[in-house]
N, C-alpha and C positions, 0 to 999 in steps of 0.2 A: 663529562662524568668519568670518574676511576674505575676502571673495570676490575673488579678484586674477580679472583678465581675461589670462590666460595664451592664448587664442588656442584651438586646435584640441587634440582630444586627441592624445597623445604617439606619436611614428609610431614601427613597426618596421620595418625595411626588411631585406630580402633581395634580392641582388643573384647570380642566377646565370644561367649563359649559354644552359643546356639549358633549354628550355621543361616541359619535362613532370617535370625537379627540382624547376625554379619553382613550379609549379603543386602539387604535394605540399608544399614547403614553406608557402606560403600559406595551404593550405586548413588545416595543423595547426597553423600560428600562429595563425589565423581559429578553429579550433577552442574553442582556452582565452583567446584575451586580443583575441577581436574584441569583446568587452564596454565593454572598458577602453580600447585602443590602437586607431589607423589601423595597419593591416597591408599595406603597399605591396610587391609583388617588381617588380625590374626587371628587365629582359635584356638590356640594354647598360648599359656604365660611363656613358657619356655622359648616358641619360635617367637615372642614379643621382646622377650630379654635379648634373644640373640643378636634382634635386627636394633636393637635400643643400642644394646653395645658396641654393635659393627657401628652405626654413624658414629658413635662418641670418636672411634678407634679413625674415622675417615674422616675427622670436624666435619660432617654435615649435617644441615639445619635442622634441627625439629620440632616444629611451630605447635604440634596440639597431640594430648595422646589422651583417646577416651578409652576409661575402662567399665567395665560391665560390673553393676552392682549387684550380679549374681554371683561371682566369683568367691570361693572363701575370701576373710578377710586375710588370709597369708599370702593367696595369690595375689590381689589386689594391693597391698602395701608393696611385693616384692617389686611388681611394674611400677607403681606409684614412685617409690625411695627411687628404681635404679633412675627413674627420668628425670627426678626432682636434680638428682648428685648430680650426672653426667649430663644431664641436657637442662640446666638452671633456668634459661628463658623460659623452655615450651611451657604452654597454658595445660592443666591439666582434668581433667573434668571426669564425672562420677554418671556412667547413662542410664538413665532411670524409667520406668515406665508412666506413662499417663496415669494420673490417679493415684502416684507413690507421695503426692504428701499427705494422704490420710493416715499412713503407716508411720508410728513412731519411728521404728524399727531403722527404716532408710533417714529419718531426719534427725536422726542420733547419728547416722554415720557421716551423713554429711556434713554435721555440725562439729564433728571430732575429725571429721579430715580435713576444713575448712581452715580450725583453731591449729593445731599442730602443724600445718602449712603442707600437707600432700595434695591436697583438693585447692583447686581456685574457683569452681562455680559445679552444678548438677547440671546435665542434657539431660533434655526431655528427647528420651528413643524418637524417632520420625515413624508417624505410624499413619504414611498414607502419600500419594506419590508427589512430589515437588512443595515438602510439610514447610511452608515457606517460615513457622516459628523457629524450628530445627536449622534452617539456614541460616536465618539473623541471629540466633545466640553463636551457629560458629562463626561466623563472619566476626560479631564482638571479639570474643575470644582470639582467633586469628590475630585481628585490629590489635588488641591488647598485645603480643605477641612480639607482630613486626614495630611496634614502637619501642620494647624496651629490648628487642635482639642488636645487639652493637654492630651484628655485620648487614644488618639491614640499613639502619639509618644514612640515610648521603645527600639529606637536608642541606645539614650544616656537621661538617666534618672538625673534629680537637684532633691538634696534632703538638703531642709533649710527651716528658719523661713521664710514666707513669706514676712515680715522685711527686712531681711535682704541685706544691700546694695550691697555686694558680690557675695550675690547670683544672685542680679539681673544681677549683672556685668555678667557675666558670662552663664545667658542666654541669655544675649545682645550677648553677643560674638559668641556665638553658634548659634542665629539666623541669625546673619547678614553675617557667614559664612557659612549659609543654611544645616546645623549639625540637621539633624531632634531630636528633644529632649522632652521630658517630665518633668513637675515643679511637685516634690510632696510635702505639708506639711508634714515636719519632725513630727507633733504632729500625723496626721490624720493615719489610717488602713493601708489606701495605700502605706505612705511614711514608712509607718513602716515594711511592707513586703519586699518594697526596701533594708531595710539600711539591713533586715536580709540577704538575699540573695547577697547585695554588700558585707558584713561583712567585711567594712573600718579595720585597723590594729589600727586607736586610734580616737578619738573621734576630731570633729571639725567642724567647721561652717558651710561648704559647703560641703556635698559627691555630686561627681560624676561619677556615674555608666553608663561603656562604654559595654552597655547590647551586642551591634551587634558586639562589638571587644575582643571576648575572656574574656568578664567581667573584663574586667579591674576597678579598683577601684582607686578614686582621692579622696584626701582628703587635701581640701583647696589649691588646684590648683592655679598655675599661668596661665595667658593666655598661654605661650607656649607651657603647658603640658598637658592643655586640646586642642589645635590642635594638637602637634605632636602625643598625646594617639590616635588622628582622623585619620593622616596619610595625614596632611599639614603640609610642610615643616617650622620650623621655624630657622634651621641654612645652614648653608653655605658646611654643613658636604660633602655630592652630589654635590654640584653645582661646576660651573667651576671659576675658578680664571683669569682666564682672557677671555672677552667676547666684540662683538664687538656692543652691545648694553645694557649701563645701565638702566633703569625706575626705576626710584625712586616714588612710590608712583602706589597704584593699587585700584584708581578710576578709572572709567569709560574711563576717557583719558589715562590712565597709562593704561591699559586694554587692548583699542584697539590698542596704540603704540606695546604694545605687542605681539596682533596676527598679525598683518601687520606685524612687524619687522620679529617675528618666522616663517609665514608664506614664506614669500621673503629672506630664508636664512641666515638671522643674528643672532648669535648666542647671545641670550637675555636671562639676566636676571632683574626678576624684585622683589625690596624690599621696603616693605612695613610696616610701624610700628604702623598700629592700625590692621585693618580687612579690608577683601575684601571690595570694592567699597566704598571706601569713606565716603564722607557727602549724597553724593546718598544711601547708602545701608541702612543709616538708614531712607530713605524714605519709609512708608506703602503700598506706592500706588503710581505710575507713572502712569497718565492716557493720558498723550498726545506723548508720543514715537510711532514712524511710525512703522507701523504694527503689532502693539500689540492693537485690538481693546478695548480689555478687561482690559486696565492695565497691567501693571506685579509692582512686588515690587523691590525696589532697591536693594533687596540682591539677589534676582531671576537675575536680567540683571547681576551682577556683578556674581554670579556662573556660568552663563552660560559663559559669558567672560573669566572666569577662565581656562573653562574647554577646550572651545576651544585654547586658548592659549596657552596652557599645550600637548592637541594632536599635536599643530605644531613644538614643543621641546620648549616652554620656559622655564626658570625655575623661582622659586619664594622662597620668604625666608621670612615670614611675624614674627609679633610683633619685626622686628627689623629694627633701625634705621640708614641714612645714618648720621655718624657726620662731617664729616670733605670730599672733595672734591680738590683736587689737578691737576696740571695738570704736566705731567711725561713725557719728549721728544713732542712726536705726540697724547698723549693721557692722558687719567686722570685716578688715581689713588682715589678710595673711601674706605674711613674707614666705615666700616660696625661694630654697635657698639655689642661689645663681638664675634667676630665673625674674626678681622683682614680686609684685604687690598683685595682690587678687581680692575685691572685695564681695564676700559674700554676705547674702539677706539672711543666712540657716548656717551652722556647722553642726555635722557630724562628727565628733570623738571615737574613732573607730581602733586608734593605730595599735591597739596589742599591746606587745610586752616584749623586754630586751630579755633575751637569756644572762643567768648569772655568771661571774667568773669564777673559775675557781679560785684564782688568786695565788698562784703559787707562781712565782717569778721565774724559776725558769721553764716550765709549761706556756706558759705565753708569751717567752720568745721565739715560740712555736707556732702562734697560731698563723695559718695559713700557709704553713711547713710541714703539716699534720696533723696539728690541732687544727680541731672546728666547732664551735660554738654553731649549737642549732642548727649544724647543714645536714640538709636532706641526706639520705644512704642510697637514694636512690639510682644514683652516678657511680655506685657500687664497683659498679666492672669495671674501671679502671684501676679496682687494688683487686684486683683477682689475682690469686697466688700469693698474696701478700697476707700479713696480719696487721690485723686490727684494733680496740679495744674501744669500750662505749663507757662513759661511766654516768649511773645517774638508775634508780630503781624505778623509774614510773612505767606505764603503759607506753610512754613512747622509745624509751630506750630498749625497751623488750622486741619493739617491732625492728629497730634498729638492728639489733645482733641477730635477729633472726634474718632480715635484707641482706647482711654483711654476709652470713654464712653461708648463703650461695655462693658469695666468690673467692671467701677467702680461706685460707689452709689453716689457719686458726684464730678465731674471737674472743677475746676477753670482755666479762661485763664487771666493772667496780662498782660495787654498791655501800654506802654509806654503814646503811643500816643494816638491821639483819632481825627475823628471817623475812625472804621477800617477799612473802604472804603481807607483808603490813601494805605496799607499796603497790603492788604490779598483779595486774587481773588472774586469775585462775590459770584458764584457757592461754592465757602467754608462759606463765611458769613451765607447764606442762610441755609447750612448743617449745620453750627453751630447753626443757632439760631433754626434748629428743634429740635437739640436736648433737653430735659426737662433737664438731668442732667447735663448740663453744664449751669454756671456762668461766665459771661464774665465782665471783671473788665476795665474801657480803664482810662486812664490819670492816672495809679497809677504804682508805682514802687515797690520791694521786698527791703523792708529796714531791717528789723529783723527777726531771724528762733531762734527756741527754742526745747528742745526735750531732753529726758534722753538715751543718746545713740543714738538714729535717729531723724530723723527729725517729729516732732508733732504739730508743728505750726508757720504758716507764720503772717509776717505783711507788710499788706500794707498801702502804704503813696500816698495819692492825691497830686498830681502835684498842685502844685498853693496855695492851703488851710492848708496843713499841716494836714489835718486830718486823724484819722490812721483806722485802720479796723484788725482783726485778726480771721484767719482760720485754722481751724485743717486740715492738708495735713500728707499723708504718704509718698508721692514721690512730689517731686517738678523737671522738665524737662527744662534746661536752652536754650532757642533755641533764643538767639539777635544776631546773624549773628556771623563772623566768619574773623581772621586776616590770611594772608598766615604766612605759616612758609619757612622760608626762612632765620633764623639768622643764620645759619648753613653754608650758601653759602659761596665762596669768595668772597672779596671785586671787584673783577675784574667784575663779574656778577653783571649787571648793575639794580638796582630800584628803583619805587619812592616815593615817601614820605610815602607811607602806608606799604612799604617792597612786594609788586608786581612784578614780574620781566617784566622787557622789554625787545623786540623782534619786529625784524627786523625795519623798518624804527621809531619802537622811539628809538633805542639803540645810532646811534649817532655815530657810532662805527668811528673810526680812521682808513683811507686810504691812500694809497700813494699820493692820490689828495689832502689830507685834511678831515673835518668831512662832514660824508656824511652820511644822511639815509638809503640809498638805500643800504649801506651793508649788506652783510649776508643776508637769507633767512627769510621769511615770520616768519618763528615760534622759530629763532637762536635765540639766546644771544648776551650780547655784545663779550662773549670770543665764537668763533669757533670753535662747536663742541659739545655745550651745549645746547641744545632745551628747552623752553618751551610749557606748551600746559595745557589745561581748568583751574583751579578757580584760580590757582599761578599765569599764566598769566597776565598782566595789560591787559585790555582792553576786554579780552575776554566775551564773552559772557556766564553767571553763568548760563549754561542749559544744561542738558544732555546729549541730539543729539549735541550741539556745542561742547560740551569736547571729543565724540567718535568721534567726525568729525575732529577734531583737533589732535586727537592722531596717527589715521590712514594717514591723510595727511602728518604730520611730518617727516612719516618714509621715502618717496622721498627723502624728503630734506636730511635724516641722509645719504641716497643712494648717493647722490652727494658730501656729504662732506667727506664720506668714499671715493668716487673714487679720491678727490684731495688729500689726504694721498699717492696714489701711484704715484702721476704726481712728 
């Protein structure tokens, strides 16, 4: 292992104004994680700003800062703002007393510190000796913490120009399959201690050093061989050749099709040709999923998904593709590409949607030069100090420029339309327009990208006027929605003009009475036997809880169409 000199170990800070809260808080932070962490409380903002400042000023770590929801709220934003700017990882939280959700009052502040991104979750104060609740939310917190602090991770270590578009690929990849990882500049001490101790066999863009797995050493890796070095299945090698549940796609609805399927005896496999969870995983932050009060991140639900899955026997074969779809006697036959023939009794239509292009020719001789279609922001820190620009008005571009502005010196958002009230939630406009370094551009479009080797400069065109505008960007994030992929299907699987599959009374399907909706099942196809279920779906509802809801229900329906196979 690299031993980096990171300085001191990682502070938590508690900031409250009564002395004798302080003094409880301490002693049970001190209790579980005076092992590991400096455990500081202060009792003014001012020696709180001090000690905030001095680490920023020393780079040392600061994993958690709770503030006291009895504070004005000026004192509170001041601690809030200075640890969000200077210390981007730490988790930050709002300490509240037992019995504060009856009070508006606190769940209006939480919920405005929450949307605007100062707040990541409320502590409930510890009000009694070893409050073992009080421990497990910091421990979470913490947990949350040391997975996305870049000087923590030494899993699996990135070593590249910060540039470089490859490399971001690829901790895109790692992150959205929850691969705890480290970015080092290939120029800077750090990265250079790495590449000695990887000691690659020849020289190249991207090293990947598999620190926790026998140090293993990648050198310009393809997706499949920085998962399979992880020990995620990417061929067919294990898996069974014939199974009585296929899922094609491991979204969230491909997911839970999964664990209901493997769960309830079916013997399931599921293939997947980008990464875990979808267009969901590259989500930052899910803040409205049932019973996760704190959020979780789209690639957090999709590993947990995973994993459950995987204890009830599914199997899974990710970076590869279904091409071809057949149907062979009582069942279908899939060409899984590079990989050969899989016959399943069931399919599941799960696989999502391709993101749109923009279609501007020299922009996407960009992509994966800077431009990125649908890549997570999550992998953020490695354009720290750099600029950025997101273009696309929805809810997930908003979450975008708000991830990016932690690490970057300036964000641009392009927006088509205008104003962004038509497009993008409330509670995000608000959070964007606090941010200082984000720029928001509405009525204008990316018509030109320029750059010696990556991307260095956008141009933008006003709608209406013609007038143009140009921006130096390092990473440009393509987020304008998204078409199913489904040219792949047969012609017999029924869709409609936008390539969406239909299911149940729109398929129209053919009966011994004639045409009739009411054939096949709720989530079937027009051919019997073939399920759809979340964003492939026509009509479906594009939300998260609706695609787990929708995967898990399906598998009834596969129950009954497998029992008419034996009648």
């Amino acid at each position: 292992m690299v031993a980096d000199d990171w300085g001191l170990r990682p502070l938590l800070l508690a900031v409250e104004a009564d002395p004798r809260r302080l003094g409880r808080t301490e002693t049970e932070l001190a209790r579980s994680f005076a092992g590991t962490y400096r455990v500081r409380g202060e009792a003014t903002v001012a020696d709180a700003l001090r000690l905030l400042e001095g680490a920023a000023e020393r780079a040392e770590r600061v994993a958690l800062v709770l503030v006291d929801d009895g504070l004005s709220e000026h004192d509170r934003r001041a601690v809030l703002d200075l640890a969000r700017t200077r210390h981007p990882e730490a988790r930050r939280g709002l300490l509240v007393d037992w019995g504060a959700w009856s009070d508006p009052g606190v769940a209006r502040t939480i919920l405005r510190g929450t949307a605007v991104g100062d707040l990541d979750s409320y502590v409930l104060r510890p009000w009694t000796e070893g409050d073992e609740l009080f421990h497990r939310t910091i421990a979470e917190l913490v947990q949350e913490w040391s997975r996305r602090d870049p000087r923590t991770h030494r899993e699996v270590v990135v070593v590249a120009d910060p540039r470089s578009g490859r490399a971001f690929e690829v901790s895109n990849l790692l992150q959205r399959n929850r691969i705890p990882y480290a970015f080092r500049d290939r120029s800077s001490t750090p990265g250079q201690r790495v590449l000695e101790a990887a000691a690659p066999a020849r020289e190249g863009e991207v090293v990947v050093w598999m620190a926790a797995i026998g140090g293993t050493t990648l050198v310009d890796p393809s997706d499949a061989e920085v998962l399979g070095a992880w020990g995620i299945p990417t061929t067919l090698a294990d898996a069974p050749r014939e199974v009585d549940l296929l899922v094609v796609g491991a979204g969230p609805s491909g997911l839970a099709a999964a664990v209901y399927g493997a769960s309830e005896g079916l013997s399931t496999l599921v293939v997947e040709r980008d990464a875990l969870g979808g267009q969901a995983g590259t989500s930052s932050l899910i803040r409205n999923y049932l019973g996760f009060s704190r959020g979780l991140s789209g690639s957090e639900l999709a590993q947990r998904g995973y994993q459950q899955a995987w204890v009830f026997g599914a199997r899974f074969v990710l970076t590869r593709s279904v091409e071809r779809l057949e149907r062979v006697d009582r069942a279908f036959r899939a060409t899984v590409s590079g990989e050969g023939d899989v016959v399943a009794r069931s399919v599941v239509l799960a696989c999502g949607v391709a993101y749109r292009r923009l279609g501007v020719p020299s922009v996407e001789a960009f992509t994966g030069k800077g431009v990125y279609y649908g890549a997570s922001v999550s992998a953020a820190h490695a354009l720290a100090g750099l600029s950025a620009a997101v273009a696309g008005g929805g809810n997930s571009a908003g979450q975008a420029v708000l991830q990016l502005a932690r690490y970057c010196r300036e964000v641009h958002l392009v927006v088509r339309g205008e104003p962004l009230e038509e497009t993008m939630s409330a509670y995000l406009i608000e959070a964007v327009a606090g941010e200082s370094v984000i720029t928001v551009h509405t009525g204008r479009d990316v018509t030109d990208a320029s750059g010696d080797g990556r991307l260095e400069e956008l141009v933008l065109t006003r709608r209406g006027t013609g007038e143009q505008e140009r921006i130096g960007v390092d990473g440009l994030f393509v987020m304008i929605g998204a078409e199913p992929h489904t040219d792949w299907l047969p012609e017999e699987v029924r869709r409609d003009e936008r390539g969406f599959v239909l299911t149940g009374m729109q398929t129209g399907r053919q009966t011994a009475h004639g045409l009739s909706g009411l054939a096949g099942h709720p989530h079937e196809t027009s051919v019997p036997g073939i399920f759809a279920v979340g964003d492939v779906r026509a009509g479906s509802v594009k939300r998260v809880a609706s695609a787990v809801g929708e995967g898990s229900v399906v598998v009834s329906e596969v129950h009954e169409h497998l029992a008419t196979l034996h009648r």
